[in-house]
C-alpha positions, 0 to 999 in steps of 0.5 A, a space after each residue: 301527093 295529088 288527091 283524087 277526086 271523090 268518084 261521081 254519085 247517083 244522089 242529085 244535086 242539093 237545091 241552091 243556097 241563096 233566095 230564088 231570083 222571085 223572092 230577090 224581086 220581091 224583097 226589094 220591091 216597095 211596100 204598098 201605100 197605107 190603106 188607112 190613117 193620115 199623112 203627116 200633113 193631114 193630121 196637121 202639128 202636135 200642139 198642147 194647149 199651153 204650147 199653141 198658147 205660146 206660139 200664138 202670142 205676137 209679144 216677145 216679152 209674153 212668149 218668154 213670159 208664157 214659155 217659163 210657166 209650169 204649165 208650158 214646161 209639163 206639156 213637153 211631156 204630152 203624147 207620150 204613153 202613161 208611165 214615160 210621160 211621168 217620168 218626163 215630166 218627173 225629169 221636167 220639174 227637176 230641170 224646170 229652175 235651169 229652164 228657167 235661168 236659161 229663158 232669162 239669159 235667152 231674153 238678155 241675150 235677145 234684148 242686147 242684140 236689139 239695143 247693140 247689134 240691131 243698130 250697128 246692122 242698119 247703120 252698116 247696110 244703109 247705104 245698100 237699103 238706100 240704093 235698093 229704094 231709089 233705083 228699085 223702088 217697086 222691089 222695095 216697096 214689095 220687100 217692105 210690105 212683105 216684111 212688115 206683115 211678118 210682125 
């Protein structure tokens, strides 16, 4: 049994469904560049006090020293809008013992290398730091001087 087709009507066709290829142009097209505020680069790093006090320390020893005060553990919590920032800084003072348990283990760790690992390393590639500087002398020197301003 076959369906006969609906008989045509007067009425005109419904507009179509989807977007209009304008507004497909429009969507995809890129959003204009800010008109006002700073880049990322402009406005530089968001640093605390106590936090650009530990970076700026040159002694590893203080820099762990400086990285287990209250003080560098609440500033974690700056920038972040009133009632958030008390509860980080809640959350902080909770953790704030494991913290520092972790900086002990993390300065172990670190001193262990320097006394183990350290030693080991440059015994292992002496050869190769030997050969660099008799056959490469010029490199080397730039390597060391560029290495030694690192510290």
């Amino acid at each position: 049994m076959t369906v006969a087709p609906p008989p045509p009507s007067d009425e005109p066709s419904p507009p179509p469904r989807g977007p209009t290829r304008d507004e497909r142009q429009n969507r995809t097209a890129e959003p204009p560049p800010p008109e006002r505020g700073l880049t990322r680069d402009e406005r530089g790093r968001d640093l605390s006090a106590a936090q650009a006090d530990v970076e700026a320390e040159t002694s590893t020893v203080r820099r762990y020293l400086r990285s287990m005060s209250p003080r560098y553990v609440l500033s974690m919590a700056e920038g972040y809008p009133v009632g958030i920032k008390q509860f980080l800084q809640f959350c902080l003072i909770l953790i704030y013992p494991a913290w520092v348990f972790a900086i002990l283990v993390g300065a172990v760790v670190h001193g262990v290398f320097y006394v183990t690992i350290y030693p080991l390393l440059l015994l292992l590639f002496w050869p190769l730091r030997a050969y660099q500087k008799r056959h490469h002398p010029e490199e080397y020197a730039a390597v060391q001087a560029r290495h030694s301003k690192k510290r």
